[in-house]
C-alpha positions in Angstrom: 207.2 91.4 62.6 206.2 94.5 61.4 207.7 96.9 59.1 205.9 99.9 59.7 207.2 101.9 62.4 206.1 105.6 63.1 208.8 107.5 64.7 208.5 111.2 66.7 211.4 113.1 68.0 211.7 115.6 70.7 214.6 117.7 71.8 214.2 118.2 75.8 216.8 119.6 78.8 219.9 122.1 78.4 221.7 119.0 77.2 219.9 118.9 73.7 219.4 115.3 74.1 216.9 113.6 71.6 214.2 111.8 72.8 212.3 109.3 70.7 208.7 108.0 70.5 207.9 105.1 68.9 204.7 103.4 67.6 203.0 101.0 65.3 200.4 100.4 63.2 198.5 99.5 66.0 199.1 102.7 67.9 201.5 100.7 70.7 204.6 102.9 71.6 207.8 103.0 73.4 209.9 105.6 74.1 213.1 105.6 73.7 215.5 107.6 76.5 213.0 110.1 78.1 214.9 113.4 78.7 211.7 115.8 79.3 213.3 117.5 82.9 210.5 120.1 83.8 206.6 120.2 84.0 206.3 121.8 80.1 208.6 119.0 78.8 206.5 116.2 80.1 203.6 117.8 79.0 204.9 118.1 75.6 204.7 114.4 75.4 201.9 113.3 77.2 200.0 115.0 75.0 201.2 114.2 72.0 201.0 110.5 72.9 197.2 111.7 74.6 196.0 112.7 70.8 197.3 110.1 68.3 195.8 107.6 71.6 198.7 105.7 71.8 199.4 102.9 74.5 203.0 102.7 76.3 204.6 99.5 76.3 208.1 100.0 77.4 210.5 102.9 78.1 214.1 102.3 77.1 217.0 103.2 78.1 220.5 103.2 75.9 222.4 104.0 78.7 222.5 105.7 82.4 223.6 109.4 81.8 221.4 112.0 83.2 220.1 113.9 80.8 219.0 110.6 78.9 216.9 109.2 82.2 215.7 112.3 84.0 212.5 112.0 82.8 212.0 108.6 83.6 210.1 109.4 87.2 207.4 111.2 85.2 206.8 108.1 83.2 206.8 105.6 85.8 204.4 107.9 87.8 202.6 108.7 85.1 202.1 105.5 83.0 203.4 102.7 85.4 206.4 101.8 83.5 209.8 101.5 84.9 213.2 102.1 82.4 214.6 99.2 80.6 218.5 99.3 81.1 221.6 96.9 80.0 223.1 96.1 83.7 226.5 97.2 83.3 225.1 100.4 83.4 223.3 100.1 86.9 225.9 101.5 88.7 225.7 104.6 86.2 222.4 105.0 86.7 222.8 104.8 90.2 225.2 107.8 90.3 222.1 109.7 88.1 222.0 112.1 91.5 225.8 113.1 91.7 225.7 113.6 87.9 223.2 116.1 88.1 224.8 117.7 91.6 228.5 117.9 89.0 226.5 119.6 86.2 223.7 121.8 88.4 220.9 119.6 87.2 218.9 118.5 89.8 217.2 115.2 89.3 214.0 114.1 90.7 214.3 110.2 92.5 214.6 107.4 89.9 212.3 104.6 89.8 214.2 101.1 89.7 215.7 99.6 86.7 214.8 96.8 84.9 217.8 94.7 83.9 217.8 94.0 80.3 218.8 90.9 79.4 217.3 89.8 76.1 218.1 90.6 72.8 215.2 92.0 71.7 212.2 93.8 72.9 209.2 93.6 71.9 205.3 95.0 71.9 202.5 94.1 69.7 204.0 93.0 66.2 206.7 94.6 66.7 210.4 94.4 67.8 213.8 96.1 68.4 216.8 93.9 68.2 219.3 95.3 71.3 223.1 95.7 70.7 225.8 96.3 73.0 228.1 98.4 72.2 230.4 99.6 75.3 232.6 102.0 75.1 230.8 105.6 75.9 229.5 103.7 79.2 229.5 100.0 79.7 225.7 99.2 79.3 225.2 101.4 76.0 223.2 100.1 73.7 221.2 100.3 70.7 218.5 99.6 69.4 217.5 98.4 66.1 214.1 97.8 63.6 215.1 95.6 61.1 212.5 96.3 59.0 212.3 99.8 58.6 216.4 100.3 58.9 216.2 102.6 61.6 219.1 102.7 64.2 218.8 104.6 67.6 222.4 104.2 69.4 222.3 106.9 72.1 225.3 108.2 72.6 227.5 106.0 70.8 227.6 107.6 67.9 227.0 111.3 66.3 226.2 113.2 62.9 230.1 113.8 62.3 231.0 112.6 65.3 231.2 109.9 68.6 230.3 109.6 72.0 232.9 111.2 75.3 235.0 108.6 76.8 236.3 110.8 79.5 233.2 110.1 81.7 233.5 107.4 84.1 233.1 104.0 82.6 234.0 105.5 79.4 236.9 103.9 77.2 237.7 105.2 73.6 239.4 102.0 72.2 236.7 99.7 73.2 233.9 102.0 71.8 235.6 102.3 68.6 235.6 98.5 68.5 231.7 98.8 69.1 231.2 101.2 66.2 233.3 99.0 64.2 232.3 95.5 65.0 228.7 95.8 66.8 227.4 98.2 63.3 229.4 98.9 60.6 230.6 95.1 60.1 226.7 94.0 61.7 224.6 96.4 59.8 223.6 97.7 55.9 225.1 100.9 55.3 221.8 102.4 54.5 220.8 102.1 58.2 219.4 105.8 58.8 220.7 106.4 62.7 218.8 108.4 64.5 221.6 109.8 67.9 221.1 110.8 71.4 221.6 113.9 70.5 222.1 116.0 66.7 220.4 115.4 63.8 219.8 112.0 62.3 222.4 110.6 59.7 223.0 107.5 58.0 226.0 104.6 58.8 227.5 105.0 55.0 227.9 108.6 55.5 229.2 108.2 58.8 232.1 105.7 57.4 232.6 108.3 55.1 232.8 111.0 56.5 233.1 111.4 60.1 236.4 112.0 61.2 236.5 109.5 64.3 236.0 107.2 62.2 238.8 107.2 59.6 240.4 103.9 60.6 237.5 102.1 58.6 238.3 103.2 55.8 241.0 102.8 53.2 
């Protein structure tokens, strides 16, 4: 598979939540967690992926929370593609409505899910291994290129920090277990992780530093 993997981040919606666009060699993309909420937003993309002429393959999901999935009705209309989501996080992504009723951010009607099943996805030559890693919500996952070393975990975990458990379907012990079994034990320390929201860090200095995560180390 491919090595080379071109990566583009946007910052969309009050929440400060990262949005990522992907793309190969070839110029086929995916993007990862589509958070653009208003008409600037999704212009904002569309034309960035309009100029370097890239082709959608796939829009991911890592997990159901609002301001990670409100912009996936703009790219279903738009390029035909619906959300890939693990399917213990349906039910989250059904409750997408009432989340944004809670915090006074309306969302416009979500296209259906696509269950994601397998454990990696992939377009043209390249491919994104999938990880589970409950905890934050039960479907979260993340996804991971191999080749280049690059990590994108939604909300799972931070720059200095780790994803809210007191959300529904949220459970602290079991998504320090993630952190602890599904990457640090799974993947090289060098991994550069790129979060759902914050700026990008790396799994060494999260095991050293970050504060959640002292019981990894000695």
């Amino acid at each position: 598979m491919n090595a080379t993997l071109e990566v583009k981040t946007f910052v969309f919606n009050p929440f400060m939540e990262n949005t990522y666009l992907l793309w190969d060699g070839r110029g086929e993309a995916v993007v990862i967690d589509p958070g653009c909420h208003d008409a600037a937003e999704e212009e904002e993309i569309a034309a960035f992926i309009r100029e370097r002429g890239l082709v959608l393959r796939h829009v991911l999901l890592t997990h159901g929370h609002l301001d990670h999935v409100c912009g996936t009705p703009f790219f279903a209309r738009e390029f035909g593609l619906r959300p890939l989501l693990h399917p213990a996080d349906e039910e989250v992504f059904r409750t997408v409505p009432q989340q944004g009723e809670i915090f006074s951010f309306p969302v416009n009607a979500l296209p259906g899910m696509v269950p994601l099943t397998q454990e990696r996805v992939t377009w043209g030559d390249t491919a994104l291994e999938v990880f589970h890693l409950p905890g934050h919500t039960p479907g979260s996952v993340g996804y991971y290129h191999r080749g280049a070393g690059l990590l994108f975990p939604g909300d799972v975990i931070f720059n200095g920090s780790i994803g809210r458990t007191d959300l529904p379907g949220g459970d602290y012990d079991v998504l320090r277990r993630s952190i602890a079994e599904g990457l640090v034990a799974a993947l090289p320390p060098e991994t550069r992780i790129f979060p759902g929201h914050g700026p990008d860090t790396t799994l060494e200095r999260e095991v050293r530093d970050n504060p959640f995560l002292d019981f990894l180390r000695p």
